[in-house]
TORPA-220165 format. One record per residue (C-alpha): x, y, z; residue in one letter. Coordinates in nm, 4 decimals. Example, Ala and Ser with C-alpha at 12.3 -4.5 7.8 and 13.67 -1.06 7.14 Angstrom:
BEGIN
<node><px>1.2300</px><py>-0.4500</py><pz>0.7800</pz><milum>A</milum></node>
<node><px>1.3670</px><py>-0.1060</py><pz>0.7140</pz><milum>S</milum></node>
//
This chain:
BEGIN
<node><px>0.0000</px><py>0.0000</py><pz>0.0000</pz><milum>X</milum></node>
<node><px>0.1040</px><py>0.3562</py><pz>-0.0818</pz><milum>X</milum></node>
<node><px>0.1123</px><py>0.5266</py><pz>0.2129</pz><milum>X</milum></node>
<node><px>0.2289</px><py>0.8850</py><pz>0.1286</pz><milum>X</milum></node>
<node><px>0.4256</px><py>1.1069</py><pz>-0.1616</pz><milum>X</milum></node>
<node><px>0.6595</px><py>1.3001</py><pz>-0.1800</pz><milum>X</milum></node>
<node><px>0.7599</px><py>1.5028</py><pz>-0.4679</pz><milum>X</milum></node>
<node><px>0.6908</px><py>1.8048</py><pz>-0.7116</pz><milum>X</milum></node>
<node><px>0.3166</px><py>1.9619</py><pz>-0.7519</pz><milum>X</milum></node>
<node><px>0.2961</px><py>1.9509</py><pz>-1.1088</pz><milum>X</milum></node>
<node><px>-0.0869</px><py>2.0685</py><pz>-1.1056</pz><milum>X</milum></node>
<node><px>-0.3526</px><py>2.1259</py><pz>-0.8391</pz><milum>X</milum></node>
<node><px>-0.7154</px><py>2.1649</py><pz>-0.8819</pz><milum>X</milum></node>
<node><px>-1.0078</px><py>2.1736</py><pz>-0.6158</pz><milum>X</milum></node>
<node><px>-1.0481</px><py>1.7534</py><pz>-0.6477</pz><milum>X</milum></node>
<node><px>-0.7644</px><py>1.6569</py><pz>-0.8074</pz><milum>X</milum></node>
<node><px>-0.3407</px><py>1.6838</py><pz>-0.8106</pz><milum>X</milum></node>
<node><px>-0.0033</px><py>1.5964</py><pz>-0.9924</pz><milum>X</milum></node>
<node><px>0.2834</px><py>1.5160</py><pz>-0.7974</pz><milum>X</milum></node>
<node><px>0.5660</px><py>1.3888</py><pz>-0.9919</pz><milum>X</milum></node>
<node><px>0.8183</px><py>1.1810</py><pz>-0.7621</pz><milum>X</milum></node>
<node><px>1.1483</px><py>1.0938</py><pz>-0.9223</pz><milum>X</milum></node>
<node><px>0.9808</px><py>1.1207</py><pz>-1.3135</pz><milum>X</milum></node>
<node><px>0.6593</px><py>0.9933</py><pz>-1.2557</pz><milum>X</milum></node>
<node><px>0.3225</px><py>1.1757</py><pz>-1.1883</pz><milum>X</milum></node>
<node><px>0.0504</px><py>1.0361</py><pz>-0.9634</pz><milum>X</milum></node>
<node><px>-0.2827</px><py>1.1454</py><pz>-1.0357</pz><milum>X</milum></node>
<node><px>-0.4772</px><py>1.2055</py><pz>-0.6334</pz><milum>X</milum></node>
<node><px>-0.8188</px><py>1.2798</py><pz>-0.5656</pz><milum>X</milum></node>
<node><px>-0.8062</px><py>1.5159</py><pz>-0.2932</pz><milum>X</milum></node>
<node><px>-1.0977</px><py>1.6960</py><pz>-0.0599</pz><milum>X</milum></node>
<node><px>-1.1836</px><py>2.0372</py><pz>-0.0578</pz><milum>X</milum></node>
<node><px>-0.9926</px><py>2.0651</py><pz>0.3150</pz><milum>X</milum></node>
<node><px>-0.6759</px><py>1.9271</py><pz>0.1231</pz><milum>X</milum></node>
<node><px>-0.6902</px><py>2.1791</py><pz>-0.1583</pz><milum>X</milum></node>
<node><px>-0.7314</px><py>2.3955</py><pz>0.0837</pz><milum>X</milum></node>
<node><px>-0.4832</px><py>2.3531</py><pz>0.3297</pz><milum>X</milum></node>
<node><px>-0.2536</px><py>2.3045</py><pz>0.0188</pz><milum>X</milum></node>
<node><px>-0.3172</px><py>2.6610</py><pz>-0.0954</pz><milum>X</milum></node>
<node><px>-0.0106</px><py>2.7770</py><pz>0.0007</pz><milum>X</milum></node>
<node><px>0.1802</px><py>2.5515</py><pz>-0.2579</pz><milum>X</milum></node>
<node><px>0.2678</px><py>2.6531</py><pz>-0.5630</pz><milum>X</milum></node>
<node><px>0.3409</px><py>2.4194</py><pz>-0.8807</pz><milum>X</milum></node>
<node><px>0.6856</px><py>2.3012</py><pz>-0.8866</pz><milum>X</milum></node>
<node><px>0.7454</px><py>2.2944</py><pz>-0.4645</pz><milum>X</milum></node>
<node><px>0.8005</px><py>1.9619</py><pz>-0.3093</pz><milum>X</milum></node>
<node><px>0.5179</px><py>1.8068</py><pz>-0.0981</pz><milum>X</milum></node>
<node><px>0.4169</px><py>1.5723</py><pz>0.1194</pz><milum>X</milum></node>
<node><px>0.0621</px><py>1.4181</py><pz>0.1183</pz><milum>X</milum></node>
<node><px>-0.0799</px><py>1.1282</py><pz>0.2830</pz><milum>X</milum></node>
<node><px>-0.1997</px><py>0.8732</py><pz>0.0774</pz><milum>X</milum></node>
<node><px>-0.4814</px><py>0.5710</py><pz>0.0689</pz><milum>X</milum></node>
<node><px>-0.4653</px><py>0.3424</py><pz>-0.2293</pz><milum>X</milum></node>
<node><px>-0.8238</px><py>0.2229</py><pz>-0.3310</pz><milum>X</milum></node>
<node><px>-0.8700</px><py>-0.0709</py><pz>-0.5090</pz><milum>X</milum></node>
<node><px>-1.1897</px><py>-0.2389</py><pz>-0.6742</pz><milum>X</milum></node>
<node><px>-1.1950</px><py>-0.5046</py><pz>-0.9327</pz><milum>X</milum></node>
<node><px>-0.9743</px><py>-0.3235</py><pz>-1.2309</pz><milum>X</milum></node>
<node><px>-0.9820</px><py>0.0346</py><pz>-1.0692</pz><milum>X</milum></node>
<node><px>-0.6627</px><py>0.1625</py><pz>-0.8486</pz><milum>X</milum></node>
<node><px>-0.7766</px><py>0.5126</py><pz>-0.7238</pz><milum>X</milum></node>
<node><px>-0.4927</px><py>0.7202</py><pz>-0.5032</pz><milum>X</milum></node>
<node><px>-0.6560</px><py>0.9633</py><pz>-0.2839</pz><milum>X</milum></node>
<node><px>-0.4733</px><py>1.1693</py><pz>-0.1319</pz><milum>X</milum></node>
<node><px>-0.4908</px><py>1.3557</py><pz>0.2594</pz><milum>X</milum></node>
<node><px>-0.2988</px><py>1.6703</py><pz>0.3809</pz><milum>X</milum></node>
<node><px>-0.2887</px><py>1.4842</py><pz>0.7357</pz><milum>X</milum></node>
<node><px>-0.3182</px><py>1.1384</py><pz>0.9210</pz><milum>X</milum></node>
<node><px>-0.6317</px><py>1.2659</py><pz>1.0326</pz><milum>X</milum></node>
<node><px>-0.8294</px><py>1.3228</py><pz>0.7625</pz><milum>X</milum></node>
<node><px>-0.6894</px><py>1.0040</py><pz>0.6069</pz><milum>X</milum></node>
<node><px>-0.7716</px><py>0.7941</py><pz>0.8854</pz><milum>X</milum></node>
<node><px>-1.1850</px><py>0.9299</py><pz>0.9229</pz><milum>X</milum></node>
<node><px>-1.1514</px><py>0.8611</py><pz>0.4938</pz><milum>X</milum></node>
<node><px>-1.1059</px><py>0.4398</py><pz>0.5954</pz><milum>X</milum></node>
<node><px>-1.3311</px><py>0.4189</py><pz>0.8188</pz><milum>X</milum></node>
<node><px>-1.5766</px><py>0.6142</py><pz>0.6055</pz><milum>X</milum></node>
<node><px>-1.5247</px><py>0.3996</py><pz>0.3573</pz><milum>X</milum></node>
<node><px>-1.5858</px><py>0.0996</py><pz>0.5626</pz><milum>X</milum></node>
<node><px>-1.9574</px><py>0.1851</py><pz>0.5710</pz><milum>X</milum></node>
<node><px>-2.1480</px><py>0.0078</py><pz>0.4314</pz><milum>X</milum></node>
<node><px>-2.3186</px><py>0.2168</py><pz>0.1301</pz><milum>X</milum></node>
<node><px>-2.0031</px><py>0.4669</py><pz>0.1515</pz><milum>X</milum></node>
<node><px>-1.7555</px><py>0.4812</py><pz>-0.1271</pz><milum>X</milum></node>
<node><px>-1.4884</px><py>0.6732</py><pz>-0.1905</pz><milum>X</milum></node>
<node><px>-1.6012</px><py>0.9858</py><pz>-0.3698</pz><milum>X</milum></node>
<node><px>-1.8761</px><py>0.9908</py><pz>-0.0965</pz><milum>X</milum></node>
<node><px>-1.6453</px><py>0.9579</py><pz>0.1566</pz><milum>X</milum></node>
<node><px>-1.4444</px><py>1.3016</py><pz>-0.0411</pz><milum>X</milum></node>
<node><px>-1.7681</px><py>1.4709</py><pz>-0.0593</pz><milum>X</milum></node>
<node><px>-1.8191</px><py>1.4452</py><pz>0.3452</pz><milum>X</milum></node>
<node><px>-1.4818</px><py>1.5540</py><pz>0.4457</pz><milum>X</milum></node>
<node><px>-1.5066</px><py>1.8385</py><pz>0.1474</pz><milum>X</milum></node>
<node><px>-1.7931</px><py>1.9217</py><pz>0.2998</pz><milum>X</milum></node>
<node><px>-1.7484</px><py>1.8435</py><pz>0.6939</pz><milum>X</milum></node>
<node><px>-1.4061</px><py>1.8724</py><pz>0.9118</pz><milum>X</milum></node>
<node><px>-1.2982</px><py>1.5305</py><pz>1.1011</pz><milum>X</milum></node>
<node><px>-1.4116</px><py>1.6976</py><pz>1.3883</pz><milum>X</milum></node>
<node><px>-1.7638</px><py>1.7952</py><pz>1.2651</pz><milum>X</milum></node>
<node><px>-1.8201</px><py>1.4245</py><pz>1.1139</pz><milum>X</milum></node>
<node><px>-1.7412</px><py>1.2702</py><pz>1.4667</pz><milum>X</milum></node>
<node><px>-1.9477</px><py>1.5463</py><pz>1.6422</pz><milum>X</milum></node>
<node><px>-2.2752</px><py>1.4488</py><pz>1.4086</pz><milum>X</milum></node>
<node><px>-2.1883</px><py>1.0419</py><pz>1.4874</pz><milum>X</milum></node>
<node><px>-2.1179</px><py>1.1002</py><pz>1.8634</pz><milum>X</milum></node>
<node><px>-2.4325</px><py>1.3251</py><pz>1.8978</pz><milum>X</milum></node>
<node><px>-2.6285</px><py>1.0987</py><pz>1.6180</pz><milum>X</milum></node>
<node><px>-2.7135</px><py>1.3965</py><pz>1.4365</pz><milum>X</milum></node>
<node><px>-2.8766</px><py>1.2309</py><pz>1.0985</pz><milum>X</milum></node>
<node><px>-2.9474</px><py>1.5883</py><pz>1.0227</pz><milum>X</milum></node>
<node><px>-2.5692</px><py>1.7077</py><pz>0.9294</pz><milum>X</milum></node>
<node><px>-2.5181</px><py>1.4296</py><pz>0.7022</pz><milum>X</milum></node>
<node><px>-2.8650</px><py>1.4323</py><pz>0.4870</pz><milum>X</milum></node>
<node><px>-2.7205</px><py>1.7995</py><pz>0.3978</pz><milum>X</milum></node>
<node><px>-2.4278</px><py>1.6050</py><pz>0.1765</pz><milum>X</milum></node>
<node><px>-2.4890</px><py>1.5688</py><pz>-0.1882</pz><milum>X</milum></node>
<node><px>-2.5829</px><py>1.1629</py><pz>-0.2317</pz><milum>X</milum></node>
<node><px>-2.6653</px><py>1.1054</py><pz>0.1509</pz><milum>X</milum></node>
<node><px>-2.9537</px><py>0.9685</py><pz>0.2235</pz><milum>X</milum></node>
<node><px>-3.1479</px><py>0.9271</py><pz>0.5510</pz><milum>X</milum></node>
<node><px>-3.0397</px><py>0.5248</py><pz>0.5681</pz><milum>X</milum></node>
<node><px>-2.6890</px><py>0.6106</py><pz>0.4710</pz><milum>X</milum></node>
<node><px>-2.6574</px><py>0.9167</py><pz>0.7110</pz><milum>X</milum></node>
<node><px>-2.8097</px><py>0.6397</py><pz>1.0250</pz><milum>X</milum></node>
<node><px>-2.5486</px><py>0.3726</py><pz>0.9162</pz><milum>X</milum></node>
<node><px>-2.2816</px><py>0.5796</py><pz>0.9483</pz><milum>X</milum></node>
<node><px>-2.3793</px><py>0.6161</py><pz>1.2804</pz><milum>X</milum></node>
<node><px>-2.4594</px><py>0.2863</py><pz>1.3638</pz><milum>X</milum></node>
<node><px>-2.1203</px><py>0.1456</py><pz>1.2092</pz><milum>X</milum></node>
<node><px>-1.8602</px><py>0.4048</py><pz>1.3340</pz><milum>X</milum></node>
<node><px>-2.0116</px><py>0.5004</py><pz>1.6823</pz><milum>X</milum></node>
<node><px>-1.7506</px><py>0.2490</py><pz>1.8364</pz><milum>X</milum></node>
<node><px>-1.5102</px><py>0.2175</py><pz>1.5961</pz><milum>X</milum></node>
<node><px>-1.4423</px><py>0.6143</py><pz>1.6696</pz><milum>X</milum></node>
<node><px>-1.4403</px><py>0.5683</py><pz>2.0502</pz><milum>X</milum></node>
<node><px>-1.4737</px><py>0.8380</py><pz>2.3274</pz><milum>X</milum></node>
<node><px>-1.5532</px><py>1.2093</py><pz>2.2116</pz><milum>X</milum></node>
<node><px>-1.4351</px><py>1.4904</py><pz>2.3489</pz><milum>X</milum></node>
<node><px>-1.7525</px><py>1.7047</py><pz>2.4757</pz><milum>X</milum></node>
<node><px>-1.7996</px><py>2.0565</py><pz>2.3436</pz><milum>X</milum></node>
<node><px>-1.8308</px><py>2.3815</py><pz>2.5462</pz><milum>X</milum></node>
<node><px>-1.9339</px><py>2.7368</py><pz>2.4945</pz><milum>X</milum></node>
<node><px>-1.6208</px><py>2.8234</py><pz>2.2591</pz><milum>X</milum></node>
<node><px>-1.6915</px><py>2.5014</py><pz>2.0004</pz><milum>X</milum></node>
<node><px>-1.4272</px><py>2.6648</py><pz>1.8043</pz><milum>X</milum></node>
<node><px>-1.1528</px><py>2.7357</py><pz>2.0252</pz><milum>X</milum></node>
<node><px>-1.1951</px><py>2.3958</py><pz>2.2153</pz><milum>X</milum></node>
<node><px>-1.1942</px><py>2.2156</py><pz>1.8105</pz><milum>X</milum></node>
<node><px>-0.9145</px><py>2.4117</py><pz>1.7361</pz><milum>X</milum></node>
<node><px>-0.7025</px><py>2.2549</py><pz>2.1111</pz><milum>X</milum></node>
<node><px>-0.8396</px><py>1.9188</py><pz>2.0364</pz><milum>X</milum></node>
<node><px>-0.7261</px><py>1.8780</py><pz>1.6426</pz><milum>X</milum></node>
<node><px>-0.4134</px><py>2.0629</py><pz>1.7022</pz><milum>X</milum></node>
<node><px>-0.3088</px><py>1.8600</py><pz>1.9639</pz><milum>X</milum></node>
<node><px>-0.3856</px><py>1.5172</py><pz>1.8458</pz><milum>X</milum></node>
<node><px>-0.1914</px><py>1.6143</py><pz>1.5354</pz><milum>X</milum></node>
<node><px>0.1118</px><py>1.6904</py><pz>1.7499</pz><milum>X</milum></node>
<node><px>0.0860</px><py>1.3426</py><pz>1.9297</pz><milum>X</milum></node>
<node><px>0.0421</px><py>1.1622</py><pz>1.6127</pz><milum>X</milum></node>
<node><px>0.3614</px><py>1.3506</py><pz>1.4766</pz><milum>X</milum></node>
<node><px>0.5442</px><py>1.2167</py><pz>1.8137</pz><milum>X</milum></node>
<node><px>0.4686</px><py>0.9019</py><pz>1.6599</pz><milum>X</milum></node>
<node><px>0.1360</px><py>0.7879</py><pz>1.9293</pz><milum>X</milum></node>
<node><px>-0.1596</px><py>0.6004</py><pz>1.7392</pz><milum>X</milum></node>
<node><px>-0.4782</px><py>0.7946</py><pz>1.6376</pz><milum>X</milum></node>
<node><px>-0.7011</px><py>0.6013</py><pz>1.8947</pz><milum>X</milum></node>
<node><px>-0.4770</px><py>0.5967</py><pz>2.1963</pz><milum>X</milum></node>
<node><px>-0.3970</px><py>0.9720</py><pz>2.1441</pz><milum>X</milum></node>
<node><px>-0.7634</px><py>1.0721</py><pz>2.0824</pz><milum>X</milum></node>
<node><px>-0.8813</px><py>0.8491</py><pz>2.4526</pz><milum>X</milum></node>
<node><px>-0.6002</px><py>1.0140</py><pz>2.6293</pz><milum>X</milum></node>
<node><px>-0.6488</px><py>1.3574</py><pz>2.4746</pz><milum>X</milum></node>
<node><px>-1.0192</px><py>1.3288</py><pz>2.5966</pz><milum>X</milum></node>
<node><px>-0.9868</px><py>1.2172</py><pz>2.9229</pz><milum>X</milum></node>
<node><px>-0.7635</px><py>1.5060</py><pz>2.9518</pz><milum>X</milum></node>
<node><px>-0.9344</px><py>1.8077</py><pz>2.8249</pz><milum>X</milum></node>
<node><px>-1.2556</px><py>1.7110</py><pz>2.9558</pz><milum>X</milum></node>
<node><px>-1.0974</px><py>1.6934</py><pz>3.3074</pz><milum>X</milum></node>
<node><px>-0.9114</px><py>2.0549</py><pz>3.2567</pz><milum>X</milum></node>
<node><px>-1.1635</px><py>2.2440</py><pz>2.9745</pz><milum>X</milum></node>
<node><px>-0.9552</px><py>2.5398</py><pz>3.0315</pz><milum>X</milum></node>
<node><px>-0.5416</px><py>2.3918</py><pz>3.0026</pz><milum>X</milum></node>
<node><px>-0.3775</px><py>2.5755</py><pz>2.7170</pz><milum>X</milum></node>
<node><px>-0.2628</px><py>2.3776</py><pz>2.3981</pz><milum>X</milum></node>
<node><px>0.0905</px><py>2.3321</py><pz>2.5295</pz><milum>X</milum></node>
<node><px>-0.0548</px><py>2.2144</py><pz>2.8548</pz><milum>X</milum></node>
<node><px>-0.3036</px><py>1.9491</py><pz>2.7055</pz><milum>X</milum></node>
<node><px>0.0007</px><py>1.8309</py><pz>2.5162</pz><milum>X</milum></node>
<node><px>0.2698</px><py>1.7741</py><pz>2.8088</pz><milum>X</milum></node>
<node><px>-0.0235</px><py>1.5843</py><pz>3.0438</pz><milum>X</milum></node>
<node><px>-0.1789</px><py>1.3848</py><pz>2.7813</pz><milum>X</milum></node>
<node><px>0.2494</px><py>1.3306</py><pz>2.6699</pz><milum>X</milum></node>
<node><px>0.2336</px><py>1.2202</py><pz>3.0878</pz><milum>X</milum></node>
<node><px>-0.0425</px><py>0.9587</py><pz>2.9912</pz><milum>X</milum></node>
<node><px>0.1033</px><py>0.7954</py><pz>2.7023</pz><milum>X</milum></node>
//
């Protein structure tokens, strides 16, 4: 499995990129949060993107994932039932990570009937099917933003320190729901104390 690229942006568009590594291009599907994020980048600069190799009887799709995050709510996404790929795209192009899990956690049918090709059955099995495959939740305050903002930032860090999604994400919550008002740096060192 492909795992991640590095190399040249050759072209970038709002679903799509080029990345040529060493002489040969990789066509990516990408979400709108990728394109995004990547907006910065400019053709010819080296990049890094996370990749997830789909593969179904003749077809080999690469999508690709600015972060471990996204990449990570994109498999198990796909692992509903009903979900494929480009509906999986359309729901993080449309939703953050954090939003998605929010709706599941919450079972808020509501927030995923508003994606283009989700139905009412679809937007319940996604509920049904991920609700413990995503684990504990961290519970929002007053500042939703703010407290998002603490939560993603810091699980990124943790997963760059080289901690699994899952273990990072139970230790982050027990954490910030015990102290709602630690600083970033803060959440990081005692959930670091944790792991």
């Amino acid at each position: 499995m492909i795992t991640h690229l590095r190399g040249k942006l050759i072209e970038k568009n709002q679903s799509n990129l080029i990345i040529d590594c060493n002489g040969v291009g990789y066509y990516i599907y990408i979400s709108v949060y990728t394109y995004s994020s990547l907006s910065e980048q400019t053709n010819g600069k080296e990049i890094i993107i996370y990749t997830y190799l789909f593969t179904k009887e003749h077809k080999q799709l690469l999508y690709g994932f600015f972060d471990k995050i996204e990449r990570t709510m994109f498999s198990h996404l796909i692992s509903v039932n009903g979900i494929g790929p480009s509906s999986a795209i359309n729901l993080l192009s449309s939703l953050t990570t954090n939003e998605i899990e929010m709706s599941i956690y919450q079972e808020d049918t509501e927030k995923f009937r508003t994606i283009k090709g989700i139905g009412n059955k679809t937007a319940k099995r996604i509920i049904i099917e991920l609700k413990d495959k995503l684990g504990p939740v961290i519970i929002t305050p007053k500042t939703p933003n703010e407290y998002q903002y603490k939560q993603q930032e810091a699980l990124r860090a943790l997963i760059t320190l080289g901690f699994s999604h899952q273990e990072s994400k139970t230790v982050l919550a027990h954490v910030i729901n015990k102290n709602p008002e630690l600083d970033l740096e803060n959440i990081i060192k005692e959930s670091l104390k944790k792991l």
